[in-house]
C-alpha positions, 0 to 999 in steps of 0.5 A: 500500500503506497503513500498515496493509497494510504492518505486516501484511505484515512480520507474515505471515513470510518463508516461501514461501506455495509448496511447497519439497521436503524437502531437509534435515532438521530438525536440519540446518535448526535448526543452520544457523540458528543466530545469530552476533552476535560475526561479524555485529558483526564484519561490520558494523564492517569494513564502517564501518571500510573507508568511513572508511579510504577517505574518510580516504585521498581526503581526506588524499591527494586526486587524482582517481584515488584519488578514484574508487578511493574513492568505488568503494570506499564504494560497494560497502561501502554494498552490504555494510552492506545485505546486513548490513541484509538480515540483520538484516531477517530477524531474522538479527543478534542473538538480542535482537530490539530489538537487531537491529532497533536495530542494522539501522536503523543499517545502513540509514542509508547506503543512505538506507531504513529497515530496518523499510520494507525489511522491510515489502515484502522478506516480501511479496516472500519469500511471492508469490516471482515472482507479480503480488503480489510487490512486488519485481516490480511495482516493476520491470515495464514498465522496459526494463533488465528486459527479457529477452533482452538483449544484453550490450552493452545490459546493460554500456550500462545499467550505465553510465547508472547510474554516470554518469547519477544524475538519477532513479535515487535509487531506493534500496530505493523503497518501493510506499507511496513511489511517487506521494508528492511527497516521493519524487518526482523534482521539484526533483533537481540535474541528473547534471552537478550530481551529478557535479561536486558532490564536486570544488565542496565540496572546493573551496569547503565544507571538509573536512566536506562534502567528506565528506559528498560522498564519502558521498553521490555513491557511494550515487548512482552505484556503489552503484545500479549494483550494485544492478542487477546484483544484481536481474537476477542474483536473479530475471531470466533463469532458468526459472522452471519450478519453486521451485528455479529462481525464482532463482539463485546465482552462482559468483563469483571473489573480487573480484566477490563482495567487489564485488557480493555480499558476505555470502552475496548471490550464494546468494539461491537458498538464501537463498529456500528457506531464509530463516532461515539466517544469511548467513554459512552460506549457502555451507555450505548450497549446499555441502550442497544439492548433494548432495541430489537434486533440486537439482543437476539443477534448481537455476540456478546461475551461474559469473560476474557479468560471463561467466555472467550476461550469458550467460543473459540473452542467451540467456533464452527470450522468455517476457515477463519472468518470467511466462508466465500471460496473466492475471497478465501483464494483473494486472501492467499494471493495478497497475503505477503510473501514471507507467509505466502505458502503456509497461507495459500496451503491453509487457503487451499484445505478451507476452500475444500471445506466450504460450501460450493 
C-alpha cells in the first residue's frame, strides 16, 4: 500500500461501506457523540501518571517481584494510552482537530506507531469490516494463533510465547506499507534471552536512566503484545459472522480484566463498529441502550469473560476457515497475503476452500 493509497484511505471515513439497521435515532446518535476533552485529558494523564508511579516504585524499591508487578503494570497502561490513541484516531479527543491529532501522536509514542499510520489502515479496516480488503485481516491470515477452533490450552500456550518469547513479535500496530521494508524487518533483533535479561544488565551496569528506559521498553515487548492478542481474537475471531451485528463482539468483563485488557470502552468494539463516532467513554451507555432495541439482543455476540467466555467460543467456533466462508475471497486472501507467509497461507487457503460450501 503506497503513500498515496494510504492518505486516501484515512480520507474515505470510518463508516461501514455495509448496511447497519436503524437502531437509534438521530438525536440519540448526535448526543452520544458528543466530545469530552476535560475526561479524555483526564484519561490520558492517569494513564502517564500510573507508568511513572510504577517505574518510580521498581526503581526506588527494586526486587524482582515488584519488578514484574511493574513492568505488568506499564504494560497494560501502554494498552490504555492506545485505546486513548484509538480515540483520538477517530477524531474522538478534542473538538480542535490539530489538537487531537497533536495530542494522539503523543499517545502513540509508547506503543512505538504513529497515530496518523494507525489511522491510515484502522478506516480501511472500519469500511471492508471482515472482507479480503480489510487490512486488519490480511495482516493476520495464514498465522496459526488465528486459527479457529482452538483449544484453550493452545490459546493460554500462545499467550505465553508472547510474554516470554519477544524475538519477532515487535509487531506493534505493523503497518501493510511496513511489511517487506528492511527497516521493519526482523534482521539484526537481540535474541528473547537478550530481551529478557536486558532490564536486570542496565540496572546493573547503565544507571538509573536506562534502567528506565528498560522498564519502558521490555513491557511494550512482552505484556503489552500479549494483550494485544487477546484483544484481536476477542474483536473479530470466533463469532458468526452471519450478519453486521455479529462481525464482532463485546465482552462482559469483571473489573480487573477490563482495567487489564480493555480499558476505555475496548471490550464494546461491537458498538464501537456500528457506531464509530461515539466517544469511548459512552460506549457502555450505548450497549446499555442497544439492548433494548430489537434486533440486537437476539443477534448481537456478546461475551461474559476474557479468560471463561472467550476461550469458550473459540473452542467451540464452527470450522468455517477463519472468518470467511466465500471460496473466492478465501483464494483473494492467499494471493495478497505477503510473501514471507505466502505458502503456509495459500496451503491453509487451499484445505478451507475444500471445506466450504460450493
Amino acid at each position: 500500500m503506497t503513500d498515496a493509497v494510504v492518505a486516501r484511505s484515512a480520507k474515505l471515513g470510518d463508516i461501514c461501506v455495509r448496511d447497519i439497521p436503524r437502531l437509534l435515532t438521530k438525536e440519540e446518535i448526535r448526543d452520544l457523540s458528543r466530545i469530552d476533552s476535560v475526561k479524555f485529558s483526564a484519561a490520558a494523564l492517569l494513564e502517564f501518571g500510573l507508568i511513572a508511579a510504577a517505574v518510580w516504585i521498581s526503581e526506588t524499591w527494586w526486587n524482582p517481584v515488584i519488578y514484574v508487578l511493574a513492568v505488568i503494570v506499564v504494560g497494560s497502561r501502554i494498552n490504555g494510552l492506545g485505546a486513548l490513541m484509538h480515540d483520538a484516531a477517530h477524531y474522538r479527543g478534542y473538538t480542535n482537530r490539530q489538537l487531537n491529532d497533536f495530542v494522539g501522536e503523543l499517545l502513540a509514542l509508547p506503543t512505538s506507531s504513529s497515530m496518523a499510520g494507525y489511522r491510515n489502515t484502522h478506516f480501511a479496516h472500519h469500511r471492508e469490516l471482515n472482507s479480503e480488503n480489510d487490512p486488519d485481516w490480511q495482516r493476520n491470515y495464514g498465522l496459526e494463533e488465528y486459527e479457529f477452533p482452538a483449544p484453550p490450552r493452545r490459546m493460554l500456550i500462545q499467550i505465553m510465547q508472547y510474554l516470554f518469547w519477544p524475538q519477532d513479535r515487535h509487531r506493534r500496530v505493523r503497518l501493510p506499507q511496513e511489511q517487506g521494508n528492511p527497516r521493519h524487518s526482523g534482521r539484526g533483533r537481540p535474541r528473547p534471552i537478550v530481551l529478557l535479561c536486558r532490564p536486570f544488565v542496565f540496572i546493573g551496569r547503565a544507571g538509573l536512566l536506562a534502567a528506565v528506559a528498560a522498564l519502558l521498553d521490555h513491557p511494550a515487548l512482552t505484556v503489552f503484545l500479549a494483550i494485544r492478542y487477546i484483544r484481536s481474537v476477542a474483536e473479530h475471531y470466533a463469532v458468526e459472522h452471519e450478519n453486521v451485528l455479529n462481525e464482532s463482539r463485546t465482552v462482559l468483563a469483571p473489573v480487573w480484566e477490563l482495567w487489564l485488557i480493555a480499558p476505555w470502552g475496548l471490550n464494546y468494539h461491537l458498538e464501537h463498529h456500528l457506531f464509530p463516532g461515539v466517544p469511548c467513554f459512552r460506549l457502555g451507555e450505548l450497549h446499555r441502550l442497544l439492548m433494548t432495541r430489537e434486533p440486537y439482543p437476539q443477534i448481537a455476540h456478546i461475551t461474559h469473560g476474557y479468560f471463561s467466555g472467550l476461550l469458550r467460543d473459540c473452542a467451540s467456533a464452527p470450522r468455517s476457515g477463519g472468518r470467511f466462508r466465500d471460496r473466492a475471497c478465501l483464494t483473494t486472501i492467499a494471493a495478497t497475503t505477503p510473501d514471507r507467509r505466502r505458502n503456509r497461507a495459500s496451503a491453509r487457503a487451499a484445505r478451507c476452500v475444500r471445506k466450504c460450501p460450493r
